[in-house]
N, C-alpha and C positions, 0 to 999 in steps of 0.2 A: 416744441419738441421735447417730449420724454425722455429722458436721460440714464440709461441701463448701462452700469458696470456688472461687469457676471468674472466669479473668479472661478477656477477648478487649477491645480497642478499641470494635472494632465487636459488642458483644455481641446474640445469643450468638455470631455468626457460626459458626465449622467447628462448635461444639457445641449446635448446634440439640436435635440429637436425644437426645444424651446428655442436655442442658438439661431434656428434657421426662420423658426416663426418669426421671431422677434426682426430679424433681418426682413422680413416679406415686409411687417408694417410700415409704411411711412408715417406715420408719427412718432417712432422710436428709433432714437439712437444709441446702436450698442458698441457699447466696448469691451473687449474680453481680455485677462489679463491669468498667467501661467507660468511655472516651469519651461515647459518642453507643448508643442501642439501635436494634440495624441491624431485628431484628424481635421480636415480643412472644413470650415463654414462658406460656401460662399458669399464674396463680398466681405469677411470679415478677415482682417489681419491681426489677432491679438499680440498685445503686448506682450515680450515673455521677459524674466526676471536676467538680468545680468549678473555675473559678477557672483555669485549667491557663493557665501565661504560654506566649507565642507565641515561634519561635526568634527570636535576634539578629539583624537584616539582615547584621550582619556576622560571621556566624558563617564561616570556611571556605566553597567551595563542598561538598567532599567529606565535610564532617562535617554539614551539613542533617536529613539525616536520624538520623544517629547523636543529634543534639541535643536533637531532636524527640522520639527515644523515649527518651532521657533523664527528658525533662521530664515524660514520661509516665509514668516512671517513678516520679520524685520525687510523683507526684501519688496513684499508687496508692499508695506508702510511709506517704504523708501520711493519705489516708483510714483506710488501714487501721490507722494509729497510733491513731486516733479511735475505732473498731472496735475494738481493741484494751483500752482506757482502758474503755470501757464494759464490759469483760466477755468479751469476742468472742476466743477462739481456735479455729481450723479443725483438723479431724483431715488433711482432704489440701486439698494448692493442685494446679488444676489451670488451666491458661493458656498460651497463645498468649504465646512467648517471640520474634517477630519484631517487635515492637513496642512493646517495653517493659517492656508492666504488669507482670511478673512479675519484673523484674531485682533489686528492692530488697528481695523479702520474707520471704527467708532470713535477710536480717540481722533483721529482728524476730521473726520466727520459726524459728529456725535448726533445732529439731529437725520441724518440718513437713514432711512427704512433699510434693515437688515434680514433679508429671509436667505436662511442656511440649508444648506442641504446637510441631513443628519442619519449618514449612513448605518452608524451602525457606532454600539455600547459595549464596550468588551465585560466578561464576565469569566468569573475562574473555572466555572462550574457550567454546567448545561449548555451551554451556549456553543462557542467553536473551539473549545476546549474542555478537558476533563469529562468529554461524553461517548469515549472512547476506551476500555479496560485495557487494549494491547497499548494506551498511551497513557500514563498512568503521571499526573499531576503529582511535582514535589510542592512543598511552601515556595520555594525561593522558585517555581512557575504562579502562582499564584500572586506572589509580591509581585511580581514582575508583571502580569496582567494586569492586576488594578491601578498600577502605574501609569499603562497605557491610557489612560481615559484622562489624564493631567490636563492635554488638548483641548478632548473634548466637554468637560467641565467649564474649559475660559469659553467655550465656542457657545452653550447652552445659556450662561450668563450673559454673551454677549450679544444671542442675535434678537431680534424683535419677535422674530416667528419661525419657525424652523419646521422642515419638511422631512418623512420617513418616506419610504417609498413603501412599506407594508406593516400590517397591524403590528405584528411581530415584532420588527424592527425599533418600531414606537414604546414595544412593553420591554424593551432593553434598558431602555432609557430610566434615570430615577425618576421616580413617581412626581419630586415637586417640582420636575420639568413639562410633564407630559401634557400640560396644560396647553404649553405654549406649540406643539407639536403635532402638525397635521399630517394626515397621513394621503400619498398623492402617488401614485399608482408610474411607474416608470413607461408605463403602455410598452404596446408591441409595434414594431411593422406588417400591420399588413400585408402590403406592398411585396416586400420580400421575404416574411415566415408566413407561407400559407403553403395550402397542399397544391399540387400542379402531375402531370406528366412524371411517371417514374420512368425513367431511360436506365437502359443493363447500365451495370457500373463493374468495372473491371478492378479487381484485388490486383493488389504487385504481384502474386502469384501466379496472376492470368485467371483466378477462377473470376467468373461472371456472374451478379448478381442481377436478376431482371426481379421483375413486380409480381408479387404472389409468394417467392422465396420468406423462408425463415430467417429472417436478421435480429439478432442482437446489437445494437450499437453500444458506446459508451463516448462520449464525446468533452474534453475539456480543455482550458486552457494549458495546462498541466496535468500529467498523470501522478498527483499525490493524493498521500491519506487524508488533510483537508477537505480535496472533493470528493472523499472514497472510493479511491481507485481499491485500496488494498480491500475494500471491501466488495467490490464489483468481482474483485478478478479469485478471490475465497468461495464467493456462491457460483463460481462459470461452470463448475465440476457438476453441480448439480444441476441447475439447468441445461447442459448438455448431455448429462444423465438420461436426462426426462425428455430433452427434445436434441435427440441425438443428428439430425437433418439440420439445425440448425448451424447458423454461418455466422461468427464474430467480428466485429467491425469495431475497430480500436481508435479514433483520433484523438492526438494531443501533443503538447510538448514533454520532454524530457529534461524539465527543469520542477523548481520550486518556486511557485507562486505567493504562497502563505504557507506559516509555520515553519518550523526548522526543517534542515534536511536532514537524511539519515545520518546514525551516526557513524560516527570518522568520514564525513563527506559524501560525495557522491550525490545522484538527481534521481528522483522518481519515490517510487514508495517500497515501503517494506510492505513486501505481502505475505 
C-alpha cells in the first residue's frame, strides 16, 4: 500500500480531484490533513488542526502573515508528530506550500518525497500589485510585499519538486528555483463547465433573459479592484454606448477577497 499524506489549509481545495482519484485507487492510501474542510472527498475524512493559537496583536505589520503560516505550520508538525508516534509514515507529502502546512515535515520526515503546490510569488511590481495607476504603490507597499514571500522561500528550499498550475505562475518564481518547478495545468470539469440548453433566466427585476439576447456578464468571488470590478464597471458606459440592447448581469460577493479594502473600511471596490 502506497502511503499518501496531502496537506492544503483549506482541504482539499486545488486537489480536489487528485483527492478523489487517489481515493478510487486501491493501492493508495490517503490522508489529508487541514485547517478547516473547504469541501468533502468521499471516503476521506481529513485530519484538521486543533487548538491552532492565533497570531500576536503585536506581531510586525509585515510579518501577519508569515506568523500565521508559521503557526500553521507548528500545528501540522504537531499533528503529525502524533501520526507519527502511532505508527504512521507516508511514502509521498504532497501540499500546498503558500501557507504553511508543509514547511515543518522534512524535518520529521526528512527522507519523504516532497511535491508542493506553488501557487503563486508575490512581486511589488507587475504582478497583482502596482499594475494599476488609480492604486498607486508607496515603499512601505513594496517592503510589505516582498515580505510576503518569507513562506514561500522556506517552502521552495524545502520541497523536492514543486508544482505551478501555469507558465506564468512558474516565471513568478526566482529563477534559481524554477528548475525544480513544473508546470501542471489545474484542468477543468468537463462534466459540469460545458455548453448545454440555455433556459430564459429571470433578473430580480423580473426582466427575462432567453438565448439569442445581448448579455454582458461579470462574475466573481468578490466584486473588488483585484479582480477588476472597478475596471468592468469604468468601461459599461461604453459598451452600452455601443450596444445599447444590451442587458448586464452582475454576480458576486460584497466583500474583500485579496488586497485591502477601501479606504476608512467598507466592501467592494472604488470605481
Amino acid at each position: 500500500m502506497f502511503r499518501v499524506l496531502m496537506l492544503h489549509k483549506d482541504f482539499p481545495g486545488q486537489f480536489r480531484p487528485l483527492a478523489r482519484s487517489l481515493m478510487a485507487d486501491a493501492r493508495v492510501e490517503l490522508r489529508g490533513m487541514g485547517q478547516r474542510e473547504e469541501a468533502v472527498v468521499p471516503g476521506l475524512r481529513p485530519h484538521l488542526y486543533q487548538d491552532m493559537p492565533a497570531v500576536d496583536p503585536g506581531t510586525h505589520p509585515y510579518l501577519g502573515n508569515a506568523a500565521d503560516y508559521i503557526i500553521r505550520g507548528q500545528c501540522a508538525l504537531r499533528d503529525a508528530v502524533g501520526m507519527a508516534q502511532q505508527g504512521y509514515r507516508p511514502d509521498l507529502i504532497v501540499g500546498h506550500c503558500g501557507f504553511g502546512d508543509t514547511l515543518y515535515l522534512k524535518d520529521l520526515w526528512p527522507d519523504v518525497p516532497l511535491v508542493g503546490y506553488f501557487e503563486y510569488y508575490y512581486h511589488g511590481r507587475g504582478a497583482d500589485v502596482g499594475f494599476d495607476p488609480l492604486y498607486p504603490v508607496t515603499l512601505d507597499d513594496l517592503a510589505r510585499v516582498r515580505t510576503l514571500n518569507a513562506v514561500n522561500l522556506l517552502g521552495l528550499e524545502t520541497a523536492d519538486l514543486g508544482v505551478c498550475p501555469t507558465e506564468w505562475q512558474r516565471a513568478l518564481h526566482p529563477t534559481p528555483f524554477r528548475d525544480r518547478l513544473r508546470v501542471m495545468h489545474e484542468g477543468i470539469d468537463t462534466d459540469l463547465a460545458r455548453p448545454g440548453p440555455v433556459p430564459a433566466f429571470a433578473l430580480p427585476d423580473g426582466t427575462i433573459l432567453r438565448q439569442g439576447d445581448e448579455v454582458v456578464t461579470y462574475a466573481a468571488r468578490d466584486l473588488e479592484p483585484y479582480r477588476g470590478f472597478h475596471v468592468f464597471m469604468r468601461a459599461l458606459p461604453e459598451i452600452l454606448r455601443r450596444r445599447p440592447a444590451a442587458q448586464v448581469v452582475v454576480a458576486g460577493g460584497d466583500g474583500v477577497s485579496y488586497g485591502p479594502p477601501p479606504p476608512g473600511g467598507g466592501h467592494g471596490a472604488i470605481i
